[in-house]
C-alpha positions as a Markdown table, in Angstrom:
| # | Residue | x | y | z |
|---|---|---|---|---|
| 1 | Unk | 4.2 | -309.4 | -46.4 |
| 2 | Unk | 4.7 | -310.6 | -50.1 |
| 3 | Unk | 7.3 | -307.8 | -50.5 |
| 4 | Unk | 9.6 | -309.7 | -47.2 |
| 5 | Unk | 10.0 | -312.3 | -49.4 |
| 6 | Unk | 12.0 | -311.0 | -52.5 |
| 7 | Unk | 14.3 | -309.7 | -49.7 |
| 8 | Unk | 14.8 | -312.8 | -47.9 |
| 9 | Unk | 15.6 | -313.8 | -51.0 |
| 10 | Unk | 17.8 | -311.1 | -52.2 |
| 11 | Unk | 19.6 | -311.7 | -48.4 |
| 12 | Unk | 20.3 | -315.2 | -49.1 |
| 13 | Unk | 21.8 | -314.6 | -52.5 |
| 14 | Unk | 24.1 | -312.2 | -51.0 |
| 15 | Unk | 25.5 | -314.3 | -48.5 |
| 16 | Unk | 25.7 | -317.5 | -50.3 |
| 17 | Unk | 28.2 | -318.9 | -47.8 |
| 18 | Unk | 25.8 | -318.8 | -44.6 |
| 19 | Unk | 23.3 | -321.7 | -45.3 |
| 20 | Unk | 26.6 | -324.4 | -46.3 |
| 21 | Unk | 27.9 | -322.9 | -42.7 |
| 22 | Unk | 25.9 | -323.7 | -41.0 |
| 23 | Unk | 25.1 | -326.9 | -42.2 |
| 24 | Unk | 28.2 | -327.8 | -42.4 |
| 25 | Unk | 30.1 | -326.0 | -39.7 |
| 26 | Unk | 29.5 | -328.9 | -36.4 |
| 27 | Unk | 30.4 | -332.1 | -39.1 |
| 28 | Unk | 33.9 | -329.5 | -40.1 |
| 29 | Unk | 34.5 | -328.6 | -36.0 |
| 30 | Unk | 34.1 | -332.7 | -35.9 |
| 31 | Unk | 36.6 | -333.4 | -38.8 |
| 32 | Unk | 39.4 | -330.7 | -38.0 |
| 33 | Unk | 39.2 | -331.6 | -34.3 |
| 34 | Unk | 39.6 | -335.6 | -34.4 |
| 35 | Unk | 41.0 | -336.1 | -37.6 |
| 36 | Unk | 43.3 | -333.3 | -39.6 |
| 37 | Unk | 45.0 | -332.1 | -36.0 |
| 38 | Unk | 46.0 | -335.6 | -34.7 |
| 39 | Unk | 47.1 | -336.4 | -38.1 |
| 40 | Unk | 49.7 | -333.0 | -38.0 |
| 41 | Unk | 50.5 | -334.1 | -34.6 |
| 42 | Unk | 51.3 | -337.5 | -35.8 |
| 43 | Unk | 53.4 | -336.0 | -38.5 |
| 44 | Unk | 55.5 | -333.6 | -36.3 |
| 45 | Unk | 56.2 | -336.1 | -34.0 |
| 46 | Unk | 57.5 | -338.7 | -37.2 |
| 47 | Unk | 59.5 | -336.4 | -38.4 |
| 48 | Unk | 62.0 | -336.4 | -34.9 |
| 49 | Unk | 64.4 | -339.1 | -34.7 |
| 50 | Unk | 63.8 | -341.8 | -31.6 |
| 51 | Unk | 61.4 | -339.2 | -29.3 |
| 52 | Unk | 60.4 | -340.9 | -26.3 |
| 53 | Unk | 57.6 | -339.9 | -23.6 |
| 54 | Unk | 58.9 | -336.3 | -21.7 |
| 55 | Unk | 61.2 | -336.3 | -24.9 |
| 56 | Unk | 62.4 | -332.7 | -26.3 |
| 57 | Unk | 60.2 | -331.7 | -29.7 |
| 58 | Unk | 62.3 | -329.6 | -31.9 |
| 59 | Unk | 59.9 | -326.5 | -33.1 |
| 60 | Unk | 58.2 | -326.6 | -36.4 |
| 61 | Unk | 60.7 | -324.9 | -38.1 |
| 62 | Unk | 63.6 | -327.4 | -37.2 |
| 63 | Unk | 62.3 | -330.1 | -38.3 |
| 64 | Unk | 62.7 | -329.9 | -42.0 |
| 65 | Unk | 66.4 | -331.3 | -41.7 |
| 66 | Unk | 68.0 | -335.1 | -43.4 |
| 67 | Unk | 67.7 | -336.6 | -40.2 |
| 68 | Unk | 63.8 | -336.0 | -40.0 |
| 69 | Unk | 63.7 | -338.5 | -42.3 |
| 70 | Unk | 65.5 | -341.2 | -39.8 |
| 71 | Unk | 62.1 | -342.7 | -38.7 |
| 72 | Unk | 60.7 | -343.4 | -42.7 |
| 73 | Unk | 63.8 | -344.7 | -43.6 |
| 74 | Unk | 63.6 | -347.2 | -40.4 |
| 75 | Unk | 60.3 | -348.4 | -41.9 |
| 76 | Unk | 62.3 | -350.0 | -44.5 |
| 77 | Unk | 64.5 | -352.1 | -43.1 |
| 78 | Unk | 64.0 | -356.0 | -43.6 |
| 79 | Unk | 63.0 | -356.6 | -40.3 |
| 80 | Unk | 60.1 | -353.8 | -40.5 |
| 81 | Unk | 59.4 | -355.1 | -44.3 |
| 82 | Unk | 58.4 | -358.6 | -43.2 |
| 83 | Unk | 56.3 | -357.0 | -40.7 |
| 84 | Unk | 54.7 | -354.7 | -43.2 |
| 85 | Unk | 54.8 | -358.0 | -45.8 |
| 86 | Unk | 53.0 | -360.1 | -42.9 |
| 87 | Unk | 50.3 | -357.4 | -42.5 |
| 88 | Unk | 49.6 | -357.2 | -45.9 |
| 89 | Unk | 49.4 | -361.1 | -46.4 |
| 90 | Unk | 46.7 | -361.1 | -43.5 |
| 91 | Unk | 44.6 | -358.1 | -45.0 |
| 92 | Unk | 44.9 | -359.8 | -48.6 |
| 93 | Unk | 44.0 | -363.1 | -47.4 |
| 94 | Unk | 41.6 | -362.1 | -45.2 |
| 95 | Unk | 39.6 | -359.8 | -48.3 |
| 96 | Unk | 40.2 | -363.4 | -50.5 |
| 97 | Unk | 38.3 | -365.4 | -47.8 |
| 98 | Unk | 35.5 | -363.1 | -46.8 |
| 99 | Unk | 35.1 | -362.3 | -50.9 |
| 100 | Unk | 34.5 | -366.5 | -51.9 |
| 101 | Unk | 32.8 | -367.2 | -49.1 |
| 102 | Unk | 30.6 | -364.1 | -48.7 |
| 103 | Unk | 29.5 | -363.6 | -52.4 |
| 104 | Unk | 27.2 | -367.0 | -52.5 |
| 105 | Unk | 26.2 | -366.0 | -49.8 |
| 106 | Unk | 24.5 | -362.3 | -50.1 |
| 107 | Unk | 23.7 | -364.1 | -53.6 |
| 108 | Unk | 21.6 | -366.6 | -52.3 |
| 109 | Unk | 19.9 | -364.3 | -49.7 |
| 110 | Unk | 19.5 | -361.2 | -52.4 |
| 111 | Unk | 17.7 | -363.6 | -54.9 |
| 112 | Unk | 17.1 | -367.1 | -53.9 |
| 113 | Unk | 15.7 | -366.8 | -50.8 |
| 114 | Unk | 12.4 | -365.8 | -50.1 |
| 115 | Unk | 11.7 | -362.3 | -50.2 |
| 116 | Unk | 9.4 | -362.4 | -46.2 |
| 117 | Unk | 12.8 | -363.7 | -44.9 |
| 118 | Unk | 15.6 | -362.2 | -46.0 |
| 119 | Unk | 15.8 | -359.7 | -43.2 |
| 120 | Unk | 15.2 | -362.2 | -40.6 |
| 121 | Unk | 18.2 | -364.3 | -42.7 |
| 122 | Unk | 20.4 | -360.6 | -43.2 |
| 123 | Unk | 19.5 | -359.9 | -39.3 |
| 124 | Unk | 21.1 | -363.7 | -38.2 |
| 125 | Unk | 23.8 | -363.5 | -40.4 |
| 126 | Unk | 25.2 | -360.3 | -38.9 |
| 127 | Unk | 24.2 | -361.3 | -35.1 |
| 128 | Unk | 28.3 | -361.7 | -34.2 |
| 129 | Unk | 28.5 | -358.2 | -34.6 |
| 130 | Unk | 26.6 | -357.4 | -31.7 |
| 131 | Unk | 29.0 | -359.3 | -29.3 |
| 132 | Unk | 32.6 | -357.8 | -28.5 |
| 133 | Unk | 35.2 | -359.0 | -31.1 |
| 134 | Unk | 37.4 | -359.4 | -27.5 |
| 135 | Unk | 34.8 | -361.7 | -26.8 |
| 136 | Unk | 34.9 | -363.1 | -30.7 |
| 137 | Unk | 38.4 | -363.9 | -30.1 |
| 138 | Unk | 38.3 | -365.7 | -27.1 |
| 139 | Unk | 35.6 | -368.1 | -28.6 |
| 140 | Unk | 38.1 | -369.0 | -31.4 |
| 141 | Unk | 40.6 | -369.5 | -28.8 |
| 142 | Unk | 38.6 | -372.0 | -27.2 |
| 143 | Unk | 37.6 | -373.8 | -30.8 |
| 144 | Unk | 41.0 | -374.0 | -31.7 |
| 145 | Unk | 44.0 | -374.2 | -29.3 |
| 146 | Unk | 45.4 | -378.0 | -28.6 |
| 147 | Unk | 42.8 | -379.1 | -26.0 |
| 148 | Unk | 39.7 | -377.4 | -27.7 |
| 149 | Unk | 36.6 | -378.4 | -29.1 |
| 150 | Unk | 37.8 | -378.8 | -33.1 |
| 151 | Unk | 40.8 | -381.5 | -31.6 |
| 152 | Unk | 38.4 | -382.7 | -29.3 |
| 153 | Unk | 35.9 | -383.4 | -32.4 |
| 154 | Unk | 38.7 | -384.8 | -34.5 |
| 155 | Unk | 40.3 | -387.2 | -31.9 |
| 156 | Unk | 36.9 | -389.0 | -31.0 |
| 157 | Unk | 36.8 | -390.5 | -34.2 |
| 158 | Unk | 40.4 | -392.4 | -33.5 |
| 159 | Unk | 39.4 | -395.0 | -31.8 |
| 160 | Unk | 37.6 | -396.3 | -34.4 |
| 161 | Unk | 39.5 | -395.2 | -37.0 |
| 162 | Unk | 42.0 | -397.7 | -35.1 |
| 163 | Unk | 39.8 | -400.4 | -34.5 |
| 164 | Unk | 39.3 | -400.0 | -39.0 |
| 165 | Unk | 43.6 | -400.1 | -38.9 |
| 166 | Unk | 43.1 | -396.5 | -40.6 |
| 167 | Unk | 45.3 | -393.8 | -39.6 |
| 168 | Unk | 44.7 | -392.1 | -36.6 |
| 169 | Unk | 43.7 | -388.1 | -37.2 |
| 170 | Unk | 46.0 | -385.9 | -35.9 |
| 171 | Unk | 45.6 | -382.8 | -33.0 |
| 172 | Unk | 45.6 | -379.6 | -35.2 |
| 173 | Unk | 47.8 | -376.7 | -33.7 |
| 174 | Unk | 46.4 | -373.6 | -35.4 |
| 175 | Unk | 46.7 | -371.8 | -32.3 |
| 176 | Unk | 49.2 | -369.3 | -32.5 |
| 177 | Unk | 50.2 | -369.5 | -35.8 |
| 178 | Unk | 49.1 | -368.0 | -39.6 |
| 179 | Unk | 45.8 | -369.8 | -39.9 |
| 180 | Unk | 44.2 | -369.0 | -36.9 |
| 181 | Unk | 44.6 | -365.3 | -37.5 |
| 182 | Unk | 43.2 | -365.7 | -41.3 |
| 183 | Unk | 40.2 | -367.7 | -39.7 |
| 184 | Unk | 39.6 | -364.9 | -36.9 |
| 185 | Unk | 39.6 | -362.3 | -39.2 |
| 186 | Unk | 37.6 | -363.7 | -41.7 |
| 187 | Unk | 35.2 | -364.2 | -39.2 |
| 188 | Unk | 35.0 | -360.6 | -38.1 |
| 189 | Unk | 34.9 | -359.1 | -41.5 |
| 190 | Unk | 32.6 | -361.6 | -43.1 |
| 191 | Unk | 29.4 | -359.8 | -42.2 |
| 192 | Unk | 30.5 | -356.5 | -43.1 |
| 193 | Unk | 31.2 | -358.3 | -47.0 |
| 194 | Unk | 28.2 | -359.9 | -46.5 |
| 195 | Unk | 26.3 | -356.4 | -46.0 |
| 196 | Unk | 28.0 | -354.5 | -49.1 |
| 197 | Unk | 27.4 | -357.7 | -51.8 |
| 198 | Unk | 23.7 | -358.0 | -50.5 |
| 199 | Unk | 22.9 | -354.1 | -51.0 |
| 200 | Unk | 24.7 | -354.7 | -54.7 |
| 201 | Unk | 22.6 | -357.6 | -55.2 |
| 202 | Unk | 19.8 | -356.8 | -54.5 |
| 203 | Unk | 19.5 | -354.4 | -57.3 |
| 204 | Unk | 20.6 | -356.8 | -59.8 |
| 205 | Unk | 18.2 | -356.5 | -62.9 |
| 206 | Unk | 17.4 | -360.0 | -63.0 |
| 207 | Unk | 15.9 | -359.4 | -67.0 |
| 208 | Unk | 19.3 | -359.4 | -67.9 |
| 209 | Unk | 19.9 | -363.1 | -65.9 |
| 210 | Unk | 16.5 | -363.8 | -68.3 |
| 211 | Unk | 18.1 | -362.7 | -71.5 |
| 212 | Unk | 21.4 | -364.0 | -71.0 |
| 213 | Unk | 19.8 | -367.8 | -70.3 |
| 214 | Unk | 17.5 | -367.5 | -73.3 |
| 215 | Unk | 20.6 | -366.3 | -75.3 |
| 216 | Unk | 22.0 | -370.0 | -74.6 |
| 217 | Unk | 24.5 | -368.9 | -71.8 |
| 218 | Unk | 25.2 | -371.1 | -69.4 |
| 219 | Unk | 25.3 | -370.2 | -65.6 |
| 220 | Unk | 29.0 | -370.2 | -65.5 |
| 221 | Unk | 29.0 | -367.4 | -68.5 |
| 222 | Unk | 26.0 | -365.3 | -66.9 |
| 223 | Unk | 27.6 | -365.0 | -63.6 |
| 224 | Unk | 31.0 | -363.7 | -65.5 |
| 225 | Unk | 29.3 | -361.5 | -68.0 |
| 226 | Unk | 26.4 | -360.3 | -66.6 |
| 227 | Unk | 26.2 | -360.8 | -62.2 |
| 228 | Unk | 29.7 | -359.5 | -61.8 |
| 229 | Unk | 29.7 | -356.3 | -64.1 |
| 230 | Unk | 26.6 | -355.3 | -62.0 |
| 231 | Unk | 28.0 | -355.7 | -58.9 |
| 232 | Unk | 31.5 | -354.6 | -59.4 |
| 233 | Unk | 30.8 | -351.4 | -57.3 |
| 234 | Unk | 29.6 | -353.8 | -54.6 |
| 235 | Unk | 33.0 | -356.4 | -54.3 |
| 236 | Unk | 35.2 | -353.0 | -54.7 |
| 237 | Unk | 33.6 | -351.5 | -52.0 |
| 238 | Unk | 33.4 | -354.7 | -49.8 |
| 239 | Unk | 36.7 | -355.6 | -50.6 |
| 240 | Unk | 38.2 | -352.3 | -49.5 |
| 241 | Unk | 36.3 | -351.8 | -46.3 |
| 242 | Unk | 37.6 | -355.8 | -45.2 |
| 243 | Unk | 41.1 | -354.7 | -46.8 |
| 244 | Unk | 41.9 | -351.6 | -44.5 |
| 245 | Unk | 40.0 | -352.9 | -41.8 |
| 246 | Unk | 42.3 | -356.2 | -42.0 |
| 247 | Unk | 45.2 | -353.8 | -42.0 |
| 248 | Unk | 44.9 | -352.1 | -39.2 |
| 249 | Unk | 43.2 | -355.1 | -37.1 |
| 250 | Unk | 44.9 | -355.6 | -33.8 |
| 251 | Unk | 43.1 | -357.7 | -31.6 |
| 252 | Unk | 42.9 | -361.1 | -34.0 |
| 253 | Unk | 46.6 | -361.1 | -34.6 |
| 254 | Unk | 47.6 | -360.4 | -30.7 |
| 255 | Unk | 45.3 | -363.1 | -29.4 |
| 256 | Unk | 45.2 | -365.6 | -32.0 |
| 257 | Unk | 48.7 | -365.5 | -33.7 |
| 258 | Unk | 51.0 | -365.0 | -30.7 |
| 259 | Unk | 55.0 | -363.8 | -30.9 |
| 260 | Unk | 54.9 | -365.3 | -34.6 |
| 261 | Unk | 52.1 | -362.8 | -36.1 |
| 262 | Unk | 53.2 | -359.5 | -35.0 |
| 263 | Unk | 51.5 | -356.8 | -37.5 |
| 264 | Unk | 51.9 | -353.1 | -38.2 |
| 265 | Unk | 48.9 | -352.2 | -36.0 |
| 266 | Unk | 51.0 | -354.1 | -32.8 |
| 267 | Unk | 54.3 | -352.8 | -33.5 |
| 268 | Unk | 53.0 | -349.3 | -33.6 |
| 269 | Unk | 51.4 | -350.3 | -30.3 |
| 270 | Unk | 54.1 | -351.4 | -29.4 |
| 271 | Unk | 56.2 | -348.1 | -30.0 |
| 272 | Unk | 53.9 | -346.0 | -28.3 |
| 273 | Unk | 52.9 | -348.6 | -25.4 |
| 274 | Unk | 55.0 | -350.8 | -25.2 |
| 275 | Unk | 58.7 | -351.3 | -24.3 |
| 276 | Unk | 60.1 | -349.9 | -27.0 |
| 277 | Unk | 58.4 | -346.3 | -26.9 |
| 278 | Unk | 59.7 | -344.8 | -29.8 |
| 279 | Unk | 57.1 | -342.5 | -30.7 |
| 280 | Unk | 58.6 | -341.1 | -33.6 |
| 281 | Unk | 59.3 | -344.4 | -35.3 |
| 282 | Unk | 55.0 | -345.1 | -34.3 |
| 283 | Unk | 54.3 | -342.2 | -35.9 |
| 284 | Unk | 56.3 | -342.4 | -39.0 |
| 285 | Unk | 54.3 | -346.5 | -39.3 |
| 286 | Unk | 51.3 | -344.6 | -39.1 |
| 287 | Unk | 51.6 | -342.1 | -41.5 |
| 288 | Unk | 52.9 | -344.8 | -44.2 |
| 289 | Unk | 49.8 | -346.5 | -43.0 |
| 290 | Unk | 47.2 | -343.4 | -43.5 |
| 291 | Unk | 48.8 | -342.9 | -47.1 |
| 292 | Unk | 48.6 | -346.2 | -47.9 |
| 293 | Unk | 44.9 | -346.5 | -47.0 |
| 294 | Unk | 44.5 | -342.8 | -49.0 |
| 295 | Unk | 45.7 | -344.1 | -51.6 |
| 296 | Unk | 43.6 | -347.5 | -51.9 |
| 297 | Unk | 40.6 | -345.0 | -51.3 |
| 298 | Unk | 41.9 | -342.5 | -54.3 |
| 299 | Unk | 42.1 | -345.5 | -56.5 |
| 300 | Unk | 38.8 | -347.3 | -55.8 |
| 301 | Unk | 36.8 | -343.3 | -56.5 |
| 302 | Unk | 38.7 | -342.9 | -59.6 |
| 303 | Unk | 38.3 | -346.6 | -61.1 |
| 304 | Unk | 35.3 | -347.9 | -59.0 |
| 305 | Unk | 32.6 | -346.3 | -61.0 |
| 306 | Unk | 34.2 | -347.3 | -64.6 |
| 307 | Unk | 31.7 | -348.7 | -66.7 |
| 308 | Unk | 32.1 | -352.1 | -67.7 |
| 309 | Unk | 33.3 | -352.5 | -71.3 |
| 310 | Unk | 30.9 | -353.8 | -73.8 |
């Protein structure tokens, strides 16, 4: 029995490539299946010139040719870069939001709070993830259009605002428009930033908060010097994940920001779906949209673990 074992052994280091097979062969089946061959798909079918459904594709070799580059170049034009602009402005804005607003709080739940409840507080603060963001949406439609409950708040208070001679307040119409899209959005994402700081936080070594205060730092100064270099790992990575997430968001902008507020992620709908099918021109969007997200990812693994300088 004892000698089996040296040639087990002696098996194994022959075939070096079997056990990382098979451990890795169903995730690799998963990854080539649903991710590398729709992307080539994606990328044949950008590189033919205004190819509609039932539309001739020119074979592999054909392709290669100036006018495959018809569909990239159409991604360029004004019209499409205030699109592309407008996307950006909600992702940006979107990160900004759920970064100022999120970051007191995860602080205050990591290390304020008391440690039995901070699950119980975690748990309710991500509860709006368990409803459908269709559902999410609809609410905000609700709070905010002309008739809802936010005007509805904000009017009661006229009458006596007129019986004071004070100037009446205003209906709000954020419906349909640039703010209601940033609020939506913010609200969908915020948990997620809320998740990412609080797992950063919570392994903040609070001897350093102890050493900068008896060092005569103020809060202000602690926060800058010592909280954020700790948890820079934690705002990259939460900031990213709200970033391409805000990118390619599509239900927010269609049913909170109208005609007005159209995206990437709806005109690419839009191209394959809607009345324009062009799937070329969808698929050329998209890849511009993959690299770009590549990209953010490339540069948040090659600069997200720098060490902050002394």
């Amino acid at each position: 029995m004892p000698a089996e074992l040296p040639d087990a052994a002696m098996k194994r280091q022959q075939q070096p490539w079997l056990e990382p097979l098979i451990l890795l062969g169903p995730a690799g089946i998963w990854w080539l299946l649903l991710l590398v061959l729709p992307a080539l798909v994606i990328f044949w079918l950008s590189l033919v010139p205004k190819i509609r459904p039932g539309g001739y594709v020119l074979p592999v070799w054909e392709l290669f040719n100036p006018s495959s580059l018809f569909n990239y170049i159409q991604a360029f034009e004004p019209l499409y870069l205030t699109v592309i602009g407008r996307s950006l402005f909600f992702a940006f804005g979107t990160t900004a939001i759920c970064l100022l607003l999120g970051f007191p709080v995860a602080y205050w739940i990591a290390v304020m709070s008391p440690a039995k409840w901070r699950n119980l507080l975690l748990l309710g603060f991500v509860l709006p993830l368990w409803t459908s963001s269709l559902l999410r949406s609809y609410a905000w439609i609700t709070i905010l259009r002309s008739s809802g409950v936010m005007n509805s708040i904000l009017t009661a208070f006229n009458p006596m605002l007129a019986a004071l001679r004070l100037p009446e307040i205003p209906r709000l119409e954020l419906l349909n428009d640039w703010p209601a899209v940033l609020i939506g959005m913010s609200y969908s994402y915020l948990p997620y930033m809320v998740l990412i700081l609080y797992a950063s936080l919570e392994k903040l070594d609070k001897r350093l908060l102890e050493a900068s205060a008896d060092l005569g730092a103020n809060p202000v100064q602690t926060f800058w010097k010592v909280t954020v270099p700790q948890t820079r790992q934690g705002i990259a990575a939460g900031s990213l994940l709200v970033l391409i997430s805000g990118l390619g968001d599509f239900v927010d902008p269609e049913l909170l920001g109208g005609a007005s507020s159209m995206t990437v992620s709806r005109l690419i709908y839009n191209q394959f779906l809607g009345a324009t099918q062009n799937w070329g021109f969808g698929s050329a969007l998209s890849m511009i949209f993959i690299l770009a997200v590549s990209l953010a990812i490339a540069l948040l693994i090659k600069f997200g673990d720098a060490k902050p300088q002394r």
